[in-house]
C-alpha positions in Angstrom: 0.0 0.0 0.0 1.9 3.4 -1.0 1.4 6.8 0.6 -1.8 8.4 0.0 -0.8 11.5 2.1 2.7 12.3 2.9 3.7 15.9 4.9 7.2 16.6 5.3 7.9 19.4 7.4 5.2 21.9 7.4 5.8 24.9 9.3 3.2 27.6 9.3 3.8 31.1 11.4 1.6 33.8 12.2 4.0 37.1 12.4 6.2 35.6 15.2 4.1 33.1 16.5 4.7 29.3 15.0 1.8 27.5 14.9 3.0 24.1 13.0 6.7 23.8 13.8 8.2 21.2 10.9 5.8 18.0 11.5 6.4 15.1 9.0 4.5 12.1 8.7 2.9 9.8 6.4 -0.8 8.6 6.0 -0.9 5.3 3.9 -3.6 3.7 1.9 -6.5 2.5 4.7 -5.2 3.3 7.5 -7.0 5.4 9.9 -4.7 7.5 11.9 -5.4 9.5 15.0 -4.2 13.2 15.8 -4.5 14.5 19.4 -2.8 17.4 21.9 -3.8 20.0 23.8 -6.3 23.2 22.3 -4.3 25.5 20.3 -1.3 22.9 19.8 -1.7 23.5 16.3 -4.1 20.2 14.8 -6.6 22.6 13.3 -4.0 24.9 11.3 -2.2 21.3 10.0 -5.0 20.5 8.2 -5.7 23.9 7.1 -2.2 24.0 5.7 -2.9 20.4 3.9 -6.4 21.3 2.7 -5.1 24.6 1.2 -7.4 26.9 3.7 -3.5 28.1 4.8 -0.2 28.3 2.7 2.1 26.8 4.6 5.2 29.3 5.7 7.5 25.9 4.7 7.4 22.5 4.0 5.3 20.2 1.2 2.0 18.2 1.2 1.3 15.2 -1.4 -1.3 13.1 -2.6 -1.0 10.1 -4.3 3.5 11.1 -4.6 1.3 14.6 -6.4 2.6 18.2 -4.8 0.2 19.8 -3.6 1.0 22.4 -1.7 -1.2 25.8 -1.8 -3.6 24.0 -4.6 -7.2 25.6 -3.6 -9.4 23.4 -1.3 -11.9 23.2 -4.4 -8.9 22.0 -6.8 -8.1 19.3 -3.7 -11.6 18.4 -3.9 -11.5 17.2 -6.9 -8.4 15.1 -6.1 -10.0 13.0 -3.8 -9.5 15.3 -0.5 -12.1 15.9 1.6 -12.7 17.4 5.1 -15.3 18.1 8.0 -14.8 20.9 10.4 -15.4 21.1 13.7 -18.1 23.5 13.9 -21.1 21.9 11.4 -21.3 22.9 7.5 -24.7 22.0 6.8 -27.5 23.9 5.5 -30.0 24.2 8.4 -33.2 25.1 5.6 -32.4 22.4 3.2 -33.3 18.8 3.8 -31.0 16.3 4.5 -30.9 14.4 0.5 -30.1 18.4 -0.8 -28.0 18.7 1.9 -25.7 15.7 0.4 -26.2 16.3 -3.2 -25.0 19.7 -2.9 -22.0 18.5 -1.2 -21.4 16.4 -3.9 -22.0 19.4 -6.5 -18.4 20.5 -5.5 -16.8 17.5 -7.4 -18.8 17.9 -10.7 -15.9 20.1 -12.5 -16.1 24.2 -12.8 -19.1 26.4 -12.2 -19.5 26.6 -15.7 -19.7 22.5 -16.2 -22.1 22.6 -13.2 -24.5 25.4 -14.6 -24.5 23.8 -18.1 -24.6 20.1 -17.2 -26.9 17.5 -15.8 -28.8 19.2 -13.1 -28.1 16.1 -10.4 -25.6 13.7 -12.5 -26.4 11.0 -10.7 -25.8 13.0 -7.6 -29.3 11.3 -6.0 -28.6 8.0 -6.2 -25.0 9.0 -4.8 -27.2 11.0 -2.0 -29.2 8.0 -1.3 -26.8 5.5 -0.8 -25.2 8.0 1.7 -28.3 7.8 3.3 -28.6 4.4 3.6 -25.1 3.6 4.4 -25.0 6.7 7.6 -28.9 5.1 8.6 -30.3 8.2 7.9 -33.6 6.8 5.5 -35.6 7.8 8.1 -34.5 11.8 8.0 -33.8 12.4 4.6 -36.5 14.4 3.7 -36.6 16.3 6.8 -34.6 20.1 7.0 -31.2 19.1 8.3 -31.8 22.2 11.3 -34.4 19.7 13.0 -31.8 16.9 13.7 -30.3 15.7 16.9 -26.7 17.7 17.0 -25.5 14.1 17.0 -27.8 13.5 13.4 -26.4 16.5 12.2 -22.2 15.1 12.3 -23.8 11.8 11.3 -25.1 14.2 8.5 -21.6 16.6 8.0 -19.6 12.7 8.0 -22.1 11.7 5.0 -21.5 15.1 2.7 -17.6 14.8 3.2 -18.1 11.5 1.6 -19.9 12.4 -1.6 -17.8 12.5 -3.7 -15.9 9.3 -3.5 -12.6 10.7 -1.7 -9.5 9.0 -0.9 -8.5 10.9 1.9 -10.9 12.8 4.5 -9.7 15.1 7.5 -12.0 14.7 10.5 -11.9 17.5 12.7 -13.4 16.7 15.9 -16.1 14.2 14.6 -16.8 12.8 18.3 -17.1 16.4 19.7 -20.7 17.4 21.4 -22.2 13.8 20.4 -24.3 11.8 22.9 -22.7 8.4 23.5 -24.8 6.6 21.7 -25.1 8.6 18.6 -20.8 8.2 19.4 -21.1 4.5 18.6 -23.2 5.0 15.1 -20.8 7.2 14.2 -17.6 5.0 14.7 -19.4 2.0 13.1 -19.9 4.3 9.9 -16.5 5.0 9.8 -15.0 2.0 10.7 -17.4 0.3 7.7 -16.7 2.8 5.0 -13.2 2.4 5.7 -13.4 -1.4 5.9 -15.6 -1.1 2.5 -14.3 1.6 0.5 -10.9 1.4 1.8 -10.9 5.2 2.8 -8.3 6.7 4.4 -8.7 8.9 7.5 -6.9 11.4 9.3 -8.8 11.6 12.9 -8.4 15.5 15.2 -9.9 14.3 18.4 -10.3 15.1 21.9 -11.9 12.1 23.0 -9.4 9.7 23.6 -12.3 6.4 24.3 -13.3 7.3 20.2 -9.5 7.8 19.0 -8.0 5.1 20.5 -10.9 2.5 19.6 -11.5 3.9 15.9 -7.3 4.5 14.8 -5.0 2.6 14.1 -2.2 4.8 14.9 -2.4 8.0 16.6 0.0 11.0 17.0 0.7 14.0 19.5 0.7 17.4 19.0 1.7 20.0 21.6 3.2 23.3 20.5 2.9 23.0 17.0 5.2 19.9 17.1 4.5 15.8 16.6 6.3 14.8 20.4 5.7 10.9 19.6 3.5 8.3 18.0 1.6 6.3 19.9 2.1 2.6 19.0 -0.3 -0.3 18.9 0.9 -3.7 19.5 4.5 -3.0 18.8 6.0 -6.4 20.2 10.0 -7.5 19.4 13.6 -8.5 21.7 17.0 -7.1 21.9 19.8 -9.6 22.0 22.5 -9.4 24.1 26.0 -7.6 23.0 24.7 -7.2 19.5 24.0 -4.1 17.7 20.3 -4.0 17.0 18.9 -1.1 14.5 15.4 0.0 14.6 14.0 2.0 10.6 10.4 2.6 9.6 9.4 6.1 7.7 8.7 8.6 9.6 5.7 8.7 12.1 6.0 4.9 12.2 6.6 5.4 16.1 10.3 4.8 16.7 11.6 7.4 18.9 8.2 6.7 21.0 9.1 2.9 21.5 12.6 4.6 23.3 10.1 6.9 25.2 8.5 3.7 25.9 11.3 1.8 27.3 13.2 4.7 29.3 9.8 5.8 31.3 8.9 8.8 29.4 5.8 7.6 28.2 2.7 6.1 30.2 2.0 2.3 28.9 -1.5 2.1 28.2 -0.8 -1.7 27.8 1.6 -4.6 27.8 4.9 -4.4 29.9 8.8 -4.1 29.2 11.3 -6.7 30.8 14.8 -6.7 30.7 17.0 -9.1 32.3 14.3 -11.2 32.8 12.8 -8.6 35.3 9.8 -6.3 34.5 10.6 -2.5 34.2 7.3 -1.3 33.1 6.9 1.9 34.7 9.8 2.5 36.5 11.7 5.9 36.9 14.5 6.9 34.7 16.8 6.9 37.7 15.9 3.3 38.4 16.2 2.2 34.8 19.3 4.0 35.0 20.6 2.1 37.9 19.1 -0.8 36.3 21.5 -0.6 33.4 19.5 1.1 30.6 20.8 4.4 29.0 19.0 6.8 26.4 20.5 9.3 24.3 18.4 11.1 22.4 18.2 12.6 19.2 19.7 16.3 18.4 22.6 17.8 21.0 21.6 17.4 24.6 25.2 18.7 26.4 25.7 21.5 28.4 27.5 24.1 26.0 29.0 26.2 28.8 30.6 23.6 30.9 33.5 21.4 30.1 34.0 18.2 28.2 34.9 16.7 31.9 31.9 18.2 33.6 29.5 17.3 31.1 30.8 13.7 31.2 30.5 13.8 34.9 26.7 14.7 35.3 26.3 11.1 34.0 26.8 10.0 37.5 24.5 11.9 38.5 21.5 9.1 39.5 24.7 6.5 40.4 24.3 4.4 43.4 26.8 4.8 46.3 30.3 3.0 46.2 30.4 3.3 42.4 33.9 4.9 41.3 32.8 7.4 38.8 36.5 9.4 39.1 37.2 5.8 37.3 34.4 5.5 34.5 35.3 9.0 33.8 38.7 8.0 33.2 37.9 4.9 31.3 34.6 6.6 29.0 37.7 9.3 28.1 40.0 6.2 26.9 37.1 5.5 24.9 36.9 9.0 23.3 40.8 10.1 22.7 39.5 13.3 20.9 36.9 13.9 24.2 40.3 13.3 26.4 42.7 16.0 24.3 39.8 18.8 24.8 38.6 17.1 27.9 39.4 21.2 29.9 37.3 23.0 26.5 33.8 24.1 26.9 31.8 21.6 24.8 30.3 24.7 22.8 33.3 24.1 20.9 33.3 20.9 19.9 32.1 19.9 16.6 28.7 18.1 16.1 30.4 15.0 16.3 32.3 15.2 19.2 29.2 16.1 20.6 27.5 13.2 19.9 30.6 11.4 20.8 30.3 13.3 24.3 26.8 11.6 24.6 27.6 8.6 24.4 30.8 8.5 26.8 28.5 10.9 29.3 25.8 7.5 29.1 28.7 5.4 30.3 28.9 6.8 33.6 26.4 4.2 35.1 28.3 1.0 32.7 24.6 0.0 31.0 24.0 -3.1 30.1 21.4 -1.3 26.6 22.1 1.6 25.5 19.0 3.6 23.4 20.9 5.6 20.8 18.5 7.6 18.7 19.5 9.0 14.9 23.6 9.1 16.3 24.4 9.8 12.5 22.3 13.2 12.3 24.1 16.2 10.9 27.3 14.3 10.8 30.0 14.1 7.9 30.9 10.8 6.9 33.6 10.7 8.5 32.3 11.8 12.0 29.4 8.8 10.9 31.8 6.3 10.5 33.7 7.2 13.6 30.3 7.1 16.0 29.6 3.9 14.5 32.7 2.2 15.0 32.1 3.2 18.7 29.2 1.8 19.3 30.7 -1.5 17.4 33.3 -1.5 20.2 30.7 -1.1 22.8 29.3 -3.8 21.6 32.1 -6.0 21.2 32.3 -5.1 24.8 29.7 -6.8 25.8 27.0 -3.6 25.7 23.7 -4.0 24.1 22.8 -1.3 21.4 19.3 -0.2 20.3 19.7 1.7 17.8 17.1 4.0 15.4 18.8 5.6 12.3 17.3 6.9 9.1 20.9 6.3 7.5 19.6 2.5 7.2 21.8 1.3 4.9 25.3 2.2 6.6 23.4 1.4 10.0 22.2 -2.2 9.0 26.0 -3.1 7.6 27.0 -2.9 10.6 24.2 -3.9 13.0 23.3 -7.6 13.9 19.7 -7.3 13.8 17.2 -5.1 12.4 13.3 -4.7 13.0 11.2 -2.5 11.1 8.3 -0.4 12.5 5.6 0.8 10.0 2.0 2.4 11.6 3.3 1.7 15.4 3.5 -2.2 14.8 6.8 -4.1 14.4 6.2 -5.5 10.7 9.5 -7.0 10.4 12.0 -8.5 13.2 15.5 -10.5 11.4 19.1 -10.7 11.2 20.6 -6.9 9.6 22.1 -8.2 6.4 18.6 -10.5 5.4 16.7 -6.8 6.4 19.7 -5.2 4.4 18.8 -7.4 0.8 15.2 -7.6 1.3 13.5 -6.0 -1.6 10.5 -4.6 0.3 12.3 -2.6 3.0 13.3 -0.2 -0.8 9.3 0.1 -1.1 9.0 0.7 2.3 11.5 3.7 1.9 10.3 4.9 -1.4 6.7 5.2 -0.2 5.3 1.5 -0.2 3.9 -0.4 2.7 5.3 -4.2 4.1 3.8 -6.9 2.7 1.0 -8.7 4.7 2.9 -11.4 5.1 6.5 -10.0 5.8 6.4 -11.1 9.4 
C-alpha cells in the first residue's frame, strides 16, 4: 500500500508566533490514523495547511507522490480530498438528500460544467446511498436544522463522503455527540473504511473514540509531533549485538525509546529486561538498572567542560560506584573527548558532541544503551567514527538499540534489524537479510510491508 498522504515538514507562522513547527509524517492507503494534543497545539492549522485553507510558511504536502502544496481546497476536492470541520457545514433550511447532493456538486468540474450540465448527474442516487449507508432513511426528507446535534455530524460525515474521496480530514467528529449517537458514528467510519478502503486522518479530543477507531495515533503540543503512539509494537534485543530500529517517519520509533526509558505512560503490555519487569519505573531506576537513552539532536551543556558534562552522568549513580574511574575509562574511549577534555563543549564539533553523549551515558556502565538517529548532521567521516564506537561497545559486551534513518550504513553494521511501519513491528530478522530484502526499498520509497512479511 503506497502513501496516499505524505507531509514533510510543514511549518506555518503567524507574524512571530509558530503554529505548526516542521511536522512530517505519512498517511498510507486505509489506515486510519489518530491526531491528538492540547487546544491550540496546532491540529486545526495542520489541516488547514494540507487542505489549502493556509499556505504553509515551509514544508510540502502530497497526494498520491502529487505536490500539492497551496492548490485551492476546491482544486483538492477534486483530487480526492475531503474534510469536516469542527463547527457543522450543513444547511439548516435544506433537507438532509439536498444537503448531500449539494455536497457532492463541488466535485462535478467548474461552475461553468455545473451550470450547463446534468442538473443532479447521478448526484441522488450517490445521495441516497449516503443515506442508507449513515442510517439516515428515516430523515432524509426532513430540513437538516431539525436533527439531533449528534444527526447532524452523522449528516456533515455523510457530505464529506460524496464525492468518493481517498482521503478525509476529520476535525473533531466525536465532539458534542451523545454516547450513543458516538457509537453509530464510529461504526460508519470503521465500515466505509473497511468497504471503500478510505483513508482517514482523525483530530480528536476524546481519547475512548480515538484510540478505539485509529490505528495509529500522533501527538501534537506546540505545533510539534512529540511521539506516535504505538499499537501492539512487540520485538527482543539480543544481548552484545547491535540492533537497529528504521520505519518512515511517524512509524513510532523514537516513542518505542520513550517507551522503554519511562517517558511515556504504557496504556498496555509491559517491558522486561533481564528477565525482570521494568514497566513503569523511573528513569533513575532504569538507569541504575542498566538502561541508557540518548536522544536525538545535541543534549550537552554548552557552557561547561567536556569533563563536567561527562560527569553529570553520575548523576542518578548508586553509592560506592567509582565514577572518578568510568570517567577516566569513558575518556580512553573517546581520545578526541580526552585531548579537549578542559574545553567548553560549545566548541566541539557536532560529532564530538555526539561522541560526548555517548561517553557521558557510560557513567552508570549499561548493560542497553538507546541511541537515537547518532548519525544526524554528521560528515561521513564523524558517521563512521560514532559507528565504530558503538561497534566497540558492543564487542564489549554492551547491548545497542539503535534507530537511524541512515539505514543502509546502519544495518551493515548492525546484527539485527526490526522495522516499524503504523506503530507495529512489521518486520523483526538478522541486519544483512533486512539489508537485501527488496521490500524494505518500497518501504523507503513510499510502499507499505507486505501482509505477510512477518
Amino acid at each position: 500500500m503506497s502513501a496516499v498522504l505524505e507531509v514533510t515538514n510543514i511549518k506555518k507562522s503567524f507574524g512571530g508566533i509558530t503554529a505548526v513547527d516542521g511536522v512530517s509524517f505519512d498517511v498510507r492507503e486505509g489506515e486510519i490514523l489518530g491526531l491528538i494534543g492540547p487546544n491550540g497545539c496546532g491540529k486545526s492549522t495542520l489541516f488547514n495547511c494540507i487542505l489549502g485553507q493556509l499556505t504553509p510558511t515551509a514544508g510540502e504536502v502530497k497526494v498520491d507522490g502529487r505536490a500539492v502544496t497551496g492548490m485551492r481546497p476546491s482544486e483538492l476536492n477534486r483530487l480526492g480530498v475531503s474534510r469536516t470541520f469542527q463547527l457543522l457545514q450543513v444547511f439548516p433550511k435544506l433537507s438532509v438528500r439536498e444537503n448531500l447532493i449539494l455536497a457532492g456538486q463541488e466535485h462535478q468540474g467548474n461552475m461553468m460544467s455545473r451550470l450547463f450540465g446534468r442538473s443532479d448527474a447521478g448526484l441522488t442516487d450517490v445521495a441516497n446511498q449516503m443515506i442508507g449507508f449513515f442510517k439516515l432513511d428515516h430523515l432524509a426528507g426532513e430540513q437538516a436544522g431539525s436533527l439531533s446535534y449528534g444527526q447532524q455530524k452523522l449528516l456533515d460525515a455523510a457530505m464529506a463522503f460524496m464525492g468518493g474521496p481517498r482521503l478525509v480530514l476529520l476535525d473533531e467528529p466525536a465532539g458534542g455527540v451523545n454516547p450513543s449517537m458516538l457509537a453509530d458514528l464510529k461504526d460508519r467510519l470503521v465500515a466505509i473504511n473497511h468497504e471503500k478502503r478510505a483513508t482517514f486522518v482523525v483530530i480528536e479530543h476524546n481519547m475512548e473514540f480515538v484510540m478505539s477507531l485509529c490505528s495509529r495515533v500522533m501527538v501534537m503540543a506546540e505545533g510539534k509531533v512529540l511521539a506516535t503512539i504505538l499499537n501492539g509494537t512487540t520485538f527482543s534485543v539480543p544481548r552484545a549485538a547491535i540492533t537497529t530500529v528504521i520505519g518512515p517517519n511517524g512509524a513510532g520509533k523514537s516513542t518505542v525509546f520513550k517507551a522503554i526509558f519511562g517517558l511515556l505512560k504504557l496504556r498496555e503490555g509491559k517491558i522486561v529486561f533481564r528477565d525482570n519487569d521494568v514497566t513503569g519505573l523511573s528513569q533513575r531506576a532504569l538507569l541504575n538498572a542498566g538502561i541508557c537513552y540518548v536522544p536525538q539532536g545535541r543534549n550537552i551543556f554548552p557552557e561547561l567542560s567536556v569533563r563536567h558534562n561527562i560527569e553529570l552522568g553520575g548523576v542518578a549513580a548508586e553509592r560506592g560506584i567509582d565514577l572518578p574511574g568510568r570517567i577516566e575509562a569513558a575518556l580512553d574511549l573517546f581520545p578526541a573527548l580526552r585531548r579537549k577534555s578542559a574545553q567548553q563543549a560549545s566548541t566541539l564539533s557536532g560529532g564530538e558532541q555526539k561522541q560526548l553523549e555517548i561517553a557521558r551515558s557510560l557513567l552508570l556502565d549499561p548493560q542497553l544503551v538507546l541511541i537515537d538517529e547518532p548519525s544526524i548532521g554528521l560528515s561521513p567521516l564523524m558517521v563512521q567514527q560514532t559507528f565504530k564506537i558503538l561497534q566497540d561497545l558492543r564487542d564489549r559486551g554492551v547491548s545497542i538499540l539503535m534507530i537511524e534513518q541512515n539505514a543502509r550504513s546502519a544495518l551493515e553494521i548492525s546484527d539485527h534489524a526490526i522495522v516499524l511501519e503504523l506503530g507495529q513491528t512489521r518486520l523483526a530478522d538478522k541486519a544483512d537479510r533486512v539489508l537485501h530484502d527488496p521490500r524494505i526499498g518500497q518501504l523507503f520509497l513510499g510502499g507499505a510491508m507486505e501482509e505477510n512479511a512477518v
